[in-house]
C-alpha positions, -999 to 999 in steps of 0.1 A, spaced: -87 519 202 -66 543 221 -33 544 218 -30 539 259 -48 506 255 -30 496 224 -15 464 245 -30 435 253 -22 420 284 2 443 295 13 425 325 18 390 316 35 364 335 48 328 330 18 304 342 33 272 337 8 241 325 -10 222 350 10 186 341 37 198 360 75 192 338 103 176 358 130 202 359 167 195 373 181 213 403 197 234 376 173 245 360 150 256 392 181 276 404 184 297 376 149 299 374 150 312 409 178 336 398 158 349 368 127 356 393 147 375 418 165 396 388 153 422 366 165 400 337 147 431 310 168 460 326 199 443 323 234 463 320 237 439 288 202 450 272 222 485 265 254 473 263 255 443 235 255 453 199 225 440 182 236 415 154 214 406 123 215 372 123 208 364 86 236 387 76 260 388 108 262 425 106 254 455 129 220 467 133 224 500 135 189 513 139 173 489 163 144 490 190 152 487 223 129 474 253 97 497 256 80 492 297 55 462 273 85 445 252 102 443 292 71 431 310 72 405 280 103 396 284 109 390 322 79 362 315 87 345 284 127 345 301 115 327 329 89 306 303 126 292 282 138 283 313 113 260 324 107 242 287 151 238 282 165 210 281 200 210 293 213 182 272 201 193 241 205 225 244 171 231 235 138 251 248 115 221 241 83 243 235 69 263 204 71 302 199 31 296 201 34 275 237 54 300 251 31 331 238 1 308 253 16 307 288 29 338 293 -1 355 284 14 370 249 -14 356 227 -43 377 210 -71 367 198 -91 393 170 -131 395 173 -137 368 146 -113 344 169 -82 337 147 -50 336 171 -19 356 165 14 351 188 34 385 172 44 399 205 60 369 216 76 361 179 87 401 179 103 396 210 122 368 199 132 378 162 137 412 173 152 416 204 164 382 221 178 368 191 198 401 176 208 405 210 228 371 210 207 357 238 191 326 218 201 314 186 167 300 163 169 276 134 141 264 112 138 234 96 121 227 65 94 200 61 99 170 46 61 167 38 54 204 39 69 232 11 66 257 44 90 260 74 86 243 108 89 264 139 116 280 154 139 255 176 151 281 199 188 270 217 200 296 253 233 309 250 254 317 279 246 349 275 212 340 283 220 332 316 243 363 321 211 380 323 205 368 358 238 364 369 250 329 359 283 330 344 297 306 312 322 293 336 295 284 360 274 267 336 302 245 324 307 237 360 270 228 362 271 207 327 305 188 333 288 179 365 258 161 358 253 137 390 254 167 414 222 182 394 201 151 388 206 137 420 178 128 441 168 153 461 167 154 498 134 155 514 135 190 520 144 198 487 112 174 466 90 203 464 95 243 453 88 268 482 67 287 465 53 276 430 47 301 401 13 295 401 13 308 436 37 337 430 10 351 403 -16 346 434 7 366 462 16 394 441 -21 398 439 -28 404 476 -18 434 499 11 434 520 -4 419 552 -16 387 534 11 380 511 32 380 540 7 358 558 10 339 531 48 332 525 48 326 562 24 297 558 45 283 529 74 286 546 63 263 575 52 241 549 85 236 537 105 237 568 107 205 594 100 212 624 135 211 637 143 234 612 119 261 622 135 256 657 170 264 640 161 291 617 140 309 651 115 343 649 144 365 637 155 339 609 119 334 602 108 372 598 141 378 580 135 350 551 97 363 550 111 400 540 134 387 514 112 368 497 84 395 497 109 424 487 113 400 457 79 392 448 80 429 452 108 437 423 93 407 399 57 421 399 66 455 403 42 455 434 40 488 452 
């Protein structure tokens, strides 16, 4: 195979599973933060020391994000998000799972699966970098290894923006995030699923296209409020970052 071609998948993206998972308000902001952020070109992907975690020392040789390791990791960042649960601290999904959905697993011509570019990112970037912390636990009816249990740090979050202080604000405040949401607030204003679709179309329709989610979302009364200015205004921000996460042109 040419080397050019050597990836598979080289734009994948976070599709998440048709069973929809209840998130908390949380959870969909910083979501919404991590879409509208280049979370792989991050001042902090150049500026943490990398950290073995098995011996706690310095790597000093260590591989930084390639254009396919940062495609990888903008989805499978967004991917943590949805699957973490904020009381346990835990991503409540598999290394596989999250390979699955974001697009990261290969299959070789006699069908076996393999989920190394998402278990490379993790062991050898996100991890070192102090982003996650992974634990396995050994089986009690198995001599092998369970998978990883991958917990976020808050440096996780610093990624897109969301500082430790802010989190602990969020966590010592529980009600104010698992509230019942207003009416306006029951469904997303534009789903993943439909973010993949958008990115896909050319500028005249995926603006058409935001504009009909948009009054979708919107009362009536609000559309009044926010007027043709407002309107035209929220449509360009939301395309310019469609825009920056899918590196449309």
């Amino acid at each position: 195979m040419p080397r050019k071609n050597y990836i598979y998948n080289p734009k994948p993206i976070f599709n998440p599973p048709q069973n929809k998972r209840k998130i908390s308000k949380f959870i969909f902001y910083a979501m919404k933060k991590a879409s509208e952020i280049d979370v792989a070109r991050s001042n902090l992907n150049y500026t943490l020391l990398p950290i073995d975690p098995k011996t706690g020392n310095v790597l000093p040789r260590f591989r930084r994000l390639n254009e396919h390791r940062a495609c990888a990791m903008r989805a499978i960042v967004l991917a943590m998000l949805y699957y973490f649960n904020i009381n346990s601290n835990l991503v409540e999904a598999s290394i596989e799972k999250l390979a699955d959905e974001c697009g990261l697993s290969t299959f070789s011509d006699s069908g076996n699966k393999s989920i190394t570019r998402a278990s490379r990112l993790i062991n050898e970037f996100l991890e070192p970098m102090g982003f996650i912390k992974c634990k396995r636990e050994k089986s009690i009816s198995m001599s092998n290894y369970i998978p990883k249990r991958i917990s976020l740090t808050p440096m996780f979050f610093m990624l897109f923006d969301i500082s430790e202080s802010k989190i602990k604000n969020y966590l010592s405040s529980p009600t104010k995030f698992f509230q019942k949401p207003k009416i306006q607030e029951k469904k997303m204003f534009i789903s993943f699923s439909d973010m993949e679709i958008i990115s896909q179309l050319d500028e005249k329709s995926a603006r058409k296209k935001i504009l009909n989610a948009l009054i979708n979302y919107y009362s009536a009364s609000q559309l009044t409020k926010i007027g043709p200015k407002g309107l035209k205004k929220k449509i360009d921000i939301e395309y310019n970052n469609l825009c920056k996460l899918y590196k449309k042109k």
